[in-house]
Every structure is written in structure tokens, then in C-alpha cells.
N, C-alpha and C positions, 0 to 999 in steps of 0.2 A: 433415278428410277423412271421419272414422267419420258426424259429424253430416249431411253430403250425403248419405252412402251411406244411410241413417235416413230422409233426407229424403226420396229419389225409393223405398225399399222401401213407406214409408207410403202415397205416390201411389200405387204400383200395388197394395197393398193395396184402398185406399179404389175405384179402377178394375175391379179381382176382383168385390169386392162386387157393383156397380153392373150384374154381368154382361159386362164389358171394352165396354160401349159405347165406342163412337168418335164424334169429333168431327165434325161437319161445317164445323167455325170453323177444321180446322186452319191454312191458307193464311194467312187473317187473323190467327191467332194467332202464327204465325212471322214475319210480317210485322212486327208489333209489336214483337217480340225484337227482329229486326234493326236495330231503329231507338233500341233499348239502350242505352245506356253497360253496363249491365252484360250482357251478349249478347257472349261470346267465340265471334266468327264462325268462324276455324280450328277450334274444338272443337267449335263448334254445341251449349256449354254456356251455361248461367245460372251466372254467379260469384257471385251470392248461393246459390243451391237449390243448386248443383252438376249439376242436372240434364239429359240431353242434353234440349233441345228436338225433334229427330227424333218423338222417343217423348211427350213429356209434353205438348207439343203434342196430340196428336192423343187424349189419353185426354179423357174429355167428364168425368171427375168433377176434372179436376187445375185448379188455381188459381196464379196466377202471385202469387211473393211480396213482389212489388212492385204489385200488385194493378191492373195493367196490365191484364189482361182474366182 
């Protein structure tokens, strides 16, 4: 649990930086997820990152850790 929470502070860390650019891939990028195994639809988390996808989707510096997109 502590390692998830590590892992989406670092995205939005790295997203700050970046000046919080947003994605324009978000649609395609949730698309992707949902098509998963690991893509827990009820939570609209990544059960590898822990990540909600809503948000890490849509950040333009964040990377999926199954390197899906």
C-alpha cells in the first residue's frame, strides 16, 4: 500500500514539474486500461501502480507500468 501511495506522489511530482501539462491522449489512454487485466474497473485503479487512472491518465508526464502507453 505505502509503495502505490510513493508511486502516484512521484507521478504528480514529475506532472508539477512539467508545469501540470495535460494530456490530450487521455480518452485513448483509459481506453487502453480498460482493456486490462490489470485495470480494476469499480476502483478505476491500476493494481500494479495503485493508481486511480481518472487522474494519471490525463497527466502528459505519467507512464503506464506495463508500458501499455
Amino acid at each position: 500500500m505505502i509503495q502505490k501511495i510513493v508511486n502516484f506522489l512521484n507521478e504528480l511530482y514529475i506532472w508539477a514539474r512539467s508545469g501540470f501539462n495535460l494530456s490530450n491522449l487521455f480518452y485513448e489512454r483509459l481506453s487502453i486500461c480498460e482493456k486490462c487485466p490489470e485495470y480494476n474497473e469499480p476502483k478505476m485503479k491500476c493494481t500494479v501502480c495503485g493508481c486511480n487512472m481518472l487522474y494519471k491518465a490525463k497527466m502528459k508526464t505519467s507512464k503506464c507500468p506495463l508500458n501499455k502507453w
